[in-house]
N, C-alpha and C positions, 0 to 999 in steps of 0.2 A: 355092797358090790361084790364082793369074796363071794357070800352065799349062792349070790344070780349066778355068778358065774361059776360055782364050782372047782376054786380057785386056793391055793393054800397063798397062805399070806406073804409069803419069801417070793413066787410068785408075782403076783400082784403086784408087788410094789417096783420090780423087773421093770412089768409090762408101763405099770403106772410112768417113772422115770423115762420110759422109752418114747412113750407118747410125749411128753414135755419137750425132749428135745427131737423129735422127727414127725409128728405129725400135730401140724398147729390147727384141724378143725377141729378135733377134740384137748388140744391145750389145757381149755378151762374146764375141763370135766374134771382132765388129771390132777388139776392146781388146785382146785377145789375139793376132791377125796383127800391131796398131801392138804390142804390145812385144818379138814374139819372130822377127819376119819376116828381121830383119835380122842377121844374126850378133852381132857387136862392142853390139851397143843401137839403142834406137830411134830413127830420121831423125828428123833437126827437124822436120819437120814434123807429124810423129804427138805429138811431146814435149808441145804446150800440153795435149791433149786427153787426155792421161795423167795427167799432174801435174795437172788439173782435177780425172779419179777418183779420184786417189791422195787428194790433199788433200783430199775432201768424205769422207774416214772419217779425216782426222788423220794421215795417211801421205805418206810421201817414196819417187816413182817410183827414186829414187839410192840409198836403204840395200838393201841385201840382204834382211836379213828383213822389212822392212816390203811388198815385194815378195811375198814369201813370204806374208805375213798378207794382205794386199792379195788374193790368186787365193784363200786359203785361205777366206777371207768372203764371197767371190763364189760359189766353188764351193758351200759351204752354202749361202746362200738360194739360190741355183739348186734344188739338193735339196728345200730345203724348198718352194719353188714349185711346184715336179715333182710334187710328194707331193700339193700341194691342187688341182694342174689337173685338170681331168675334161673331156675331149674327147669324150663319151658314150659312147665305146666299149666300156667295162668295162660301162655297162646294157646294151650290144647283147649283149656275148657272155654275160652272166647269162640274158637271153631265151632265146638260139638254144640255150643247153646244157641247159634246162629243158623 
């Protein structure tokens, strides 16, 4: 992510934090670069704002599967989100192919 964007890493992690708490369509990009950016786990500094998602569904950023349950929940409503957004597009191409 740093490289694409051209970005120093003090930076980044700014933007990253900003995104978590102010814009929730990209949420899970950010929460996803804070837990998996770093080889060995996540910098202190990304930790409060993990264990804050973890813990608002009852979950621990530190066990394994609850990690595991933790992306697996996310990715669903993602899905199901996906499923009910309508960006008009799908009326444009019913028109043009009619």
């Amino acid at each position: 992510m740093r490289s694409s964007l051209n970005l120093g890493y003090q930076t980044l992690k700014d933007i990253v934090r900003d995104i978590v708490k102010k814009h929730s369509r990209y949420r899970l990009v950010a929460l996803y670069y804070m837990q998996f950016m770093n080889a060995p786990g996540p910098v202190s500094e990304f930790q409060k704002y993990l264990d804050a998602e973890y813990s608002s569904l009852g979950l621990s950023r530190l066990k394994e599967e609850d990690r595991k349950l933790f992306w697996e929940k996310q990715i669903d409503q993602l899905r199901k989100s996906s499923d009910s957004y309508d960006d008009g597009f799908s009326d444009f191409v019913e028109e043009t192919e009619s």
